[in-house]
N, C-alpha and C positions, 0 to 999 in steps of 0.2 A: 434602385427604386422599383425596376419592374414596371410591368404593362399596368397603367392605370389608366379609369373609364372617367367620364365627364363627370362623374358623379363620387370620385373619389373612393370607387373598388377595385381593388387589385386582382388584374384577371392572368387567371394562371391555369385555367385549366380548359381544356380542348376535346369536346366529344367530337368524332371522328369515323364516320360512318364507310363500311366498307361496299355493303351492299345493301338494297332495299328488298332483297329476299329475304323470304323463312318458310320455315317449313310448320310452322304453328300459324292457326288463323285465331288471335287470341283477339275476343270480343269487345273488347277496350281499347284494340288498337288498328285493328280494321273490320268494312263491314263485311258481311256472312262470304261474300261470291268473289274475296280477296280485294286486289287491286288490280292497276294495268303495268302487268310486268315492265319497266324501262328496258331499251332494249340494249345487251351489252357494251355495243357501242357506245351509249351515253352515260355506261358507269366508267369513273376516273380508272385508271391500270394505276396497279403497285407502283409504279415511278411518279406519277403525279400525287398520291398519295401520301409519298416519304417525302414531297418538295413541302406539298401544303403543311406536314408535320414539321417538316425541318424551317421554312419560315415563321411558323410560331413558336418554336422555341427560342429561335434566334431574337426573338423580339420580347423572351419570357414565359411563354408557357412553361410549365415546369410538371403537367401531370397532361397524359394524352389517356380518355377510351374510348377504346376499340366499341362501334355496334355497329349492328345493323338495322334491320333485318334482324335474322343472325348473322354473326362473323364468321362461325365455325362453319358454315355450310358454303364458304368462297375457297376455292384452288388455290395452293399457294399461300392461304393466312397463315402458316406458320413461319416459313422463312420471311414473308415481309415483317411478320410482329419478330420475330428475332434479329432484320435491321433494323428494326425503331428503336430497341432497345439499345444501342448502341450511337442515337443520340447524343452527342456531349450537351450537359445541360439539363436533363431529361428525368426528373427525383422517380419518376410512378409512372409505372405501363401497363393500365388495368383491363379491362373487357365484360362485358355485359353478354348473357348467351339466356337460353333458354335451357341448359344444360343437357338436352339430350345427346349431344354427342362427347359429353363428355368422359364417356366410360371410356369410349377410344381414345381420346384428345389429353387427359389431365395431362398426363405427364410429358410430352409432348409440349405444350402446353409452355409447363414448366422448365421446360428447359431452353422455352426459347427466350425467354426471359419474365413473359408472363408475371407480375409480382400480385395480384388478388385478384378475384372472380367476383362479380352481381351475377345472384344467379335468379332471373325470375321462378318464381313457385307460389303459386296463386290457393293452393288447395293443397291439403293432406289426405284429401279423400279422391281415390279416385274417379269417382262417376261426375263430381262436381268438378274436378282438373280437366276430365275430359267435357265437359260444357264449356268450362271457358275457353280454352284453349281451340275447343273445335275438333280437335284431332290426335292432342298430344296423349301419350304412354307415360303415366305417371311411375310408374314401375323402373321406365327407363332414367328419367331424370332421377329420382331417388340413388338410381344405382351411379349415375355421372357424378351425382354429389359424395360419393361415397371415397368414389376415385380421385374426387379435385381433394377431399382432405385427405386422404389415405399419399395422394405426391405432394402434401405439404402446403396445400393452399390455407389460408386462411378462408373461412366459410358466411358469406353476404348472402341472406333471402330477402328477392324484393315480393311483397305480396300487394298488389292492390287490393284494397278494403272495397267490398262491394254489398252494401247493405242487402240482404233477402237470398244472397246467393255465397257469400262466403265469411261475412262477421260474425258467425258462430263461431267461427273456428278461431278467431283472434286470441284466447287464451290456452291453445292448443300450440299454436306458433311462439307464442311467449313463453310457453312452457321448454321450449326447445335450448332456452338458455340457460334454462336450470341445470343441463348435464352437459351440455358443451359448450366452446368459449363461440359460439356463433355470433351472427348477426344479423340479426332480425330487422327488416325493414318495411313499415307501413304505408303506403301510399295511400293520398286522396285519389278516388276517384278523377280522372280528367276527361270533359267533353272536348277530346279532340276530337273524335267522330260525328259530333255532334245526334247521336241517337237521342232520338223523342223520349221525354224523359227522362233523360240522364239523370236530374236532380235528385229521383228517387232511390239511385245506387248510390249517392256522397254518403260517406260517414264522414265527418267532419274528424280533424286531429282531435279536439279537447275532450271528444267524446269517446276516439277510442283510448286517447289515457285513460280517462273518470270510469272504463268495464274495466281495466288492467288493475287500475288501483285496487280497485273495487274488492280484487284478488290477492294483488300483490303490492309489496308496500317496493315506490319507481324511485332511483335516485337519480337526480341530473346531472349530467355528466356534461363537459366541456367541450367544445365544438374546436377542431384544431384546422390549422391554415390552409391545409388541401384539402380538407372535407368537404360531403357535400352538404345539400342542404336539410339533413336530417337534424333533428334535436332529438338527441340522445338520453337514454336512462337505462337503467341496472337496477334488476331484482336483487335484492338484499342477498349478498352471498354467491349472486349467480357469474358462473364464470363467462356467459356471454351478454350484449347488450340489446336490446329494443331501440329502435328510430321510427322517427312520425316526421314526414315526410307530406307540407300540409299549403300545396300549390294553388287553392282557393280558399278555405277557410282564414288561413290568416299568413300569404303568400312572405317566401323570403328573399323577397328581391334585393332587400337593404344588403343581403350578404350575399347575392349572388357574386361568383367569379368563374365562369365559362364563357364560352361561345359555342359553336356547333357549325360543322361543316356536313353536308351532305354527301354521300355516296355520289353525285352527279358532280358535283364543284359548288353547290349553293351553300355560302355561307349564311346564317342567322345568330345574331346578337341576342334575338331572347326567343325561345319556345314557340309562342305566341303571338310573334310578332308575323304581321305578313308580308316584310319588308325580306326580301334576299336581296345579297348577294353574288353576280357568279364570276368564280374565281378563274374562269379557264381560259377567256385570253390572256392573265398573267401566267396561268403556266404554259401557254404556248408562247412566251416572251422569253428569252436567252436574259434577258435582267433579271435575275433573284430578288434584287433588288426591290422591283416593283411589286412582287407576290408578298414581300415583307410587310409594304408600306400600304397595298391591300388589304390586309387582316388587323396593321392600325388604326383604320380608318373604320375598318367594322368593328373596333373597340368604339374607337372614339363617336361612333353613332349609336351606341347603346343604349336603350330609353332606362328611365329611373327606375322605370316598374311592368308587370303586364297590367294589363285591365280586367285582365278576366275574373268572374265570380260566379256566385249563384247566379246573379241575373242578367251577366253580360258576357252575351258570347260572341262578341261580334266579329270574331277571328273566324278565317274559311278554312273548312273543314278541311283534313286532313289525317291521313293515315301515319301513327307513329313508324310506323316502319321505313316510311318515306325519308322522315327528316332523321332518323337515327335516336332509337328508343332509348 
């Protein structure tokens, strides 16, 4: 039967944060002067890491990803992603990056079991990648993306839609599926930052279908059991797909199936919620047992939905990089 929530969702999938570094200060997920670095000390070590991974599978997880932060910028993340992989139980061992290191990392990467990349890419232009990002070398990620499909990856872009500074370009990104079998991904805007304003960067999902259509004639495509919450469609012919990804407009909580642990041990049941969990006197417990029956119970406290919207932010601010982007 598997992990199921109070509300009758089968939770199977586990984002899993390694660190609360990165080396991008991208505008949407923290403010300009960064964060307050946690001190290493209080990030879990690779063995606490594969316990928290190895009691949620035990109990059903069946898809773990890896973020951060970044991930690629921690010591050591290839040999631990190459023990998770070897999980029994374990269908999907994915990772979320910014991709600049992937020109060094794909294959790598790939071989330590690695099975698909998110690779955030906010912009195709660079003067506008480097706004967002604050710092990043759009040159380099292009060329990381080049290397993750060139060692086999299948190819994920997550772009946040940001009205005034990159929805121009959302038919430029769609366009990308016309010659390769990519995966285009749209995100709403989110006020986890909560910057003054924010409302004025939403593009809402329906709105950026109705410019795509406007183009291209979108087919719907079917959402399968470890997916996430994107509703998918395909350009007539194109060998890649389009996701709209729409966490305020018209949120998918009814199909939510995650949780989230934190880089530190703080587990959360939804995004938004301001409820943690923290998990680390069960992993300083010799009972596995109880780390198990820990992460049941942060199912089984799941609420139905977030609250959040255009007009209700009542969630404290927070930096995605904290909770694991």
């Amino acid at each position: 039967m598997g992990l199921i929530d109070p509300h009758g969702r089968k939770i199977n999938y586990l984002r899993l944060s390694v660190t609360d570094r990165c080396n991008f200060r991208c505008s949407y997920c923290m403010p300009a002067d960064g964060i307050v670095k946690r001190p290493h000390a209080d990030t879990l070590s690779y063995e606490d890491l594969y316990a928290v991974a190895q009691a949620a599978v035990s109990i059903g997880i069946e898809k773990i990803r890896i973020t951060g932060g970044e991930p690629l910028i921690r010591k050591g993340i290839l040999q631990f992603l190459a023990r998770l992989k070897t999980l029994p139980g374990l269908k999907q061992l994915v990772l979320t990056t910014n991709g600049v290191l992937l020109d060094e990392m794909a294959v790598h990467l790939k071989e330590a079991g690695v099975q698909r990349l998110n690779i955030s890419l906010d912009s195709l232009k660079p003067d506008v990648f480097s706004r967002i990002t604050r710092c990043g070398d759009l040159s380099r990620v292009l060329a990381g993306i080049d290397a993750a499909e060139a060692a086999g990856f299948p190819i994920k872009l997550n772009a946040v839609a940001m009205r005034g500074i990159n929805d121009d370009e959302l038919l430029d990104f769609a366009a990308l599926t016309l010659r390769k079998p990519y995966k285009i991904r749209f995100i709403e805007y989110m006020p986890a930052i909560k910057q003054p304003g924010w409302q004025d960067l939403l593009v809402p999902g329906d709105e950026i279908i109705s410019r795509l259509e406007a183009r291209y004639p979108l087919i719907r495509l079917e959402r399968g059991e470890l997916a996430g919450p994107a509703r998918e469609f395909r350009i007539a012919d194109a060998p890649g797909t389009i996701g709209i990804i729409t966490p305020l407009s018209s949120h998918f909580c009814g199909n939510c199936n995650r949780i989230r642990v934190t880089s530190s041990g703080m587990a959360r049941s939804c995004l938004f919620s301001d409820t943690e969990f923290d998990l680390k006197p069960y992993l300083a417990d010799p009972d596995t047992d109880l780390l198990a029956q820990a992460l049941r119970d942060i199912v089984g406290g799941k609420p139905v939905s977030h609250s959040l919207s255009v007009d209700n932010t009542r969630h404290k601010a927070f930096a995605m990089a904290a909770i694991g982007g």
